[in-house]
N, C-alpha and C positions, 0 to 999 in steps of 0.2 A: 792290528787285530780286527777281526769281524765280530759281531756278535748279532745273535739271532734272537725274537722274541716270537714264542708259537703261537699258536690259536687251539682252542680245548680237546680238536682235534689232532694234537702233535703237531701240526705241517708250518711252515716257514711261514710266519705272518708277515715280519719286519726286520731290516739291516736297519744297526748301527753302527758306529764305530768307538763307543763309548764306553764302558760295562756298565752292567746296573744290578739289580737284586732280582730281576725278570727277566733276564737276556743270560743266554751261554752262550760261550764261545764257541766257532768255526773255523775248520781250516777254508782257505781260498779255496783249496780244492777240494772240498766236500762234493760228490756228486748230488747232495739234497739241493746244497745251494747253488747251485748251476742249474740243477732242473727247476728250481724257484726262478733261477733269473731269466731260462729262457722260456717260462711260461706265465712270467708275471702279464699284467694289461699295458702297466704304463713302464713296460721294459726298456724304452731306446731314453728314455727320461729316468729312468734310476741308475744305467748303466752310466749314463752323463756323468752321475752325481758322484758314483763313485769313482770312476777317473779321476773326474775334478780333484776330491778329497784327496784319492794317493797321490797324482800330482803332486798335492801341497805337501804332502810327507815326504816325496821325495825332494822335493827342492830343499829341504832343512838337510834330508840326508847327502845331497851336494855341497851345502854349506858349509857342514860335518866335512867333509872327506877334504874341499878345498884346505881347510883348517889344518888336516893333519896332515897333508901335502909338504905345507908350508912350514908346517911345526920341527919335520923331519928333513927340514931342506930339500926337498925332493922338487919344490917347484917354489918361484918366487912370487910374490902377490903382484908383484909391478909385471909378471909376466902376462899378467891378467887387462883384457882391455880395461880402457881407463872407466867404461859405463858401467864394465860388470865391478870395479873396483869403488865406486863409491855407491851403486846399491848395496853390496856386502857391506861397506862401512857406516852405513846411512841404515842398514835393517839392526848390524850390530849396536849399534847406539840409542834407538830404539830399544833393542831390550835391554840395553843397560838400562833406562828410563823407566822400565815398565817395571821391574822388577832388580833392584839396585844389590839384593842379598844374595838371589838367589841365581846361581848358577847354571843347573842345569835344566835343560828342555823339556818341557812335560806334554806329552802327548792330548793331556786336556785342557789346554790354553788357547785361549779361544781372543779372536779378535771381536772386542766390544766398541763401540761407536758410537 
């Protein structure tokens, strides 16, 4: 999800991807926030950023889909080269670690260092 925070003037001040109690929601394809992003200043440097971000969304949602592949017999993990196989089991063990109870993926989980 996007979320937008305005300026006193209504108009697209700020992309997050986070909710908060000052931000509503957008769709991707809102034509406000398209004509925001292609008339921001520093456009070719927030367009980065948010790549970047769905990127990283989408690689959990590969991780996901890997999982039910293999959950369903549809594909075997050993069919997987051996480097994609011990990042998956090496990211997996990590979140066992990071959070030992809890199960599912939350969208606001953030890498701290």
């Amino acid at each position: 999800m996007v979320y937008i925070e305005r300026n006193a003037e209504g108009n697209i001040e700020r992309i997050e991807f986070d909710p908060s109690e000052n931000r509503e929601e957008i769709s991707f394809y809102d034509p406000e926030l398209r004509q925001f992003l292609e008339t921001m200043p520093n456009r070719e440097e927030t367009i980065k950023k948010i790549l970047d971000k769905l990127d990283l969304d989408m690689v959990r949602v590969i991780e996901d889909l890997i999982e039910i592949l293999i959950d369903k017999n549809l594909m075997l993990f050993t069919d997987l080269p051996e480097p994609v196989q011990n990042k998956l089991m090496f990211k997996k063990a990590l979140r066992s670690l990071n959070r030992p109870t809890r199960m599912i993926y939350e969208e606001t989980d953030e890498i701290q260092i």
